[in-house]
BALOLO-207803 format. One line per field, with one value per residue (C-alpha): x, y, z; residue number from 1. Coordinates in steps of 0.001 Angstrom, whole numbers, plus 500000, padded with zeros to 6 digits. Each point is the difference from the previous one (the first is absolute). Layout:
xx = X / ...
yy = Y / ...
zz = Z / ...
i = NUM / ...
***
This chain:
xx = 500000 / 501435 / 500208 / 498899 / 502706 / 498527 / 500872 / 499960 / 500634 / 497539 / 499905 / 502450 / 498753 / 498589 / 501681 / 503234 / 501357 / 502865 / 502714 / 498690 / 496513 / 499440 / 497161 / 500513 / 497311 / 500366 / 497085 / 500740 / 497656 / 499823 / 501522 / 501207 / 500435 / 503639 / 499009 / 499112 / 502599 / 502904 / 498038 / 499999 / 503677 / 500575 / 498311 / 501894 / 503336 / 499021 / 498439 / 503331 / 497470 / 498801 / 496173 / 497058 / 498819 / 496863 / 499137 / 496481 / 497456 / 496897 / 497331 / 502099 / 499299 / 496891 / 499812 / 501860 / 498675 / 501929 / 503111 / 499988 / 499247 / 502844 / 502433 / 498943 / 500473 / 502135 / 502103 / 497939 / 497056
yy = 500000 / 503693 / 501812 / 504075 / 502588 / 503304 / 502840 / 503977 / 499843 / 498777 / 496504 / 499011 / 501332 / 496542 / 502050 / 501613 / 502783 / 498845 / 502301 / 497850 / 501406 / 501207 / 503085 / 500400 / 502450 / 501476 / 501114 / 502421 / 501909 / 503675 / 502394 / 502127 / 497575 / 499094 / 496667 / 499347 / 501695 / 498165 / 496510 / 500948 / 500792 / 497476 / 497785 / 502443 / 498863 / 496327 / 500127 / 502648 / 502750 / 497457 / 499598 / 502544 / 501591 / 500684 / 502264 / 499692 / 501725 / 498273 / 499830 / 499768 / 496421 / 498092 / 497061 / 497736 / 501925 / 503444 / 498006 / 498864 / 503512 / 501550 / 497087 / 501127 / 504022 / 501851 / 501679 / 502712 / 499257
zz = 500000 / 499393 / 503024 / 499193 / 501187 / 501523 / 498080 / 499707 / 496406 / 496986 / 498825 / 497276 / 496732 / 497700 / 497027 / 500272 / 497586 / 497318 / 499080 / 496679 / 499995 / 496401 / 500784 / 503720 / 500620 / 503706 / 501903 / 502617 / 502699 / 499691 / 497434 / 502937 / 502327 / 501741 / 500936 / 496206 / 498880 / 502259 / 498079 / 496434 / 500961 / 501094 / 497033 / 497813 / 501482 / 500061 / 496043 / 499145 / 498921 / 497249 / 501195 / 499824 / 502712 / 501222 / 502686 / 501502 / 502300 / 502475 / 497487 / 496273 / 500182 / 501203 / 497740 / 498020 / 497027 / 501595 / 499941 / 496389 / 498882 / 502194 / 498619 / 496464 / 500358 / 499046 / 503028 / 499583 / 500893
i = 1 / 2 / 3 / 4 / 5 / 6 / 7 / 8 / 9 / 10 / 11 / 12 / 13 / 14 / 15 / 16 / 17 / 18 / 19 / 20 / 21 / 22 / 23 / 24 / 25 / 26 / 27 / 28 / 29 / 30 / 31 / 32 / 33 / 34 / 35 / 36 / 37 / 38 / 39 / 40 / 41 / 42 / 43 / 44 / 45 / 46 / 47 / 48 / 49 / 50 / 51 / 52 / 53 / 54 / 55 / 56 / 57 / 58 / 59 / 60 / 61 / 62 / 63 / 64 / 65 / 66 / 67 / 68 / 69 / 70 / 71 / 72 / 73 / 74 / 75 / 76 / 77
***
């Protein structure tokens, strides 16, 4: 049987990023945010500026159908 370990932190993620990924798009919270900001850094680093980024406020995405249009905007949107 697997004994659980208490944790602080999330559960490990079922799907991990790959330096490989071939259109890593990042997700962040908040276009002024410093918490999103200091994770789309840090995906920026990990992806070597080669992903698009995405930043996001409460509300710009509701259902799956939100998601698929934001994936397929342009950065300007």
């Amino acid at each position: 049987m697997t004994q659980l370990r208490r944790t602080l932190l999330p559960l490990r993620l079922h799907i991990q990023p790959k330096r490989t990924d071939t259109r890593p798009l990042v997700l962040f919270h908040g276009k002024g945010c410093p918490d999103g900001f200091a994770a789309a850094l840090a995906a920026w680093l990990f992806y070597e500026g080669q992903a698009e980024f995405r930043g996001l406020d409460h509300g710009d995405v509701n259902t799956l159908a939100d998601l698929v249009w934001i994936s397929r905007c342009p950065p300007s949107c």
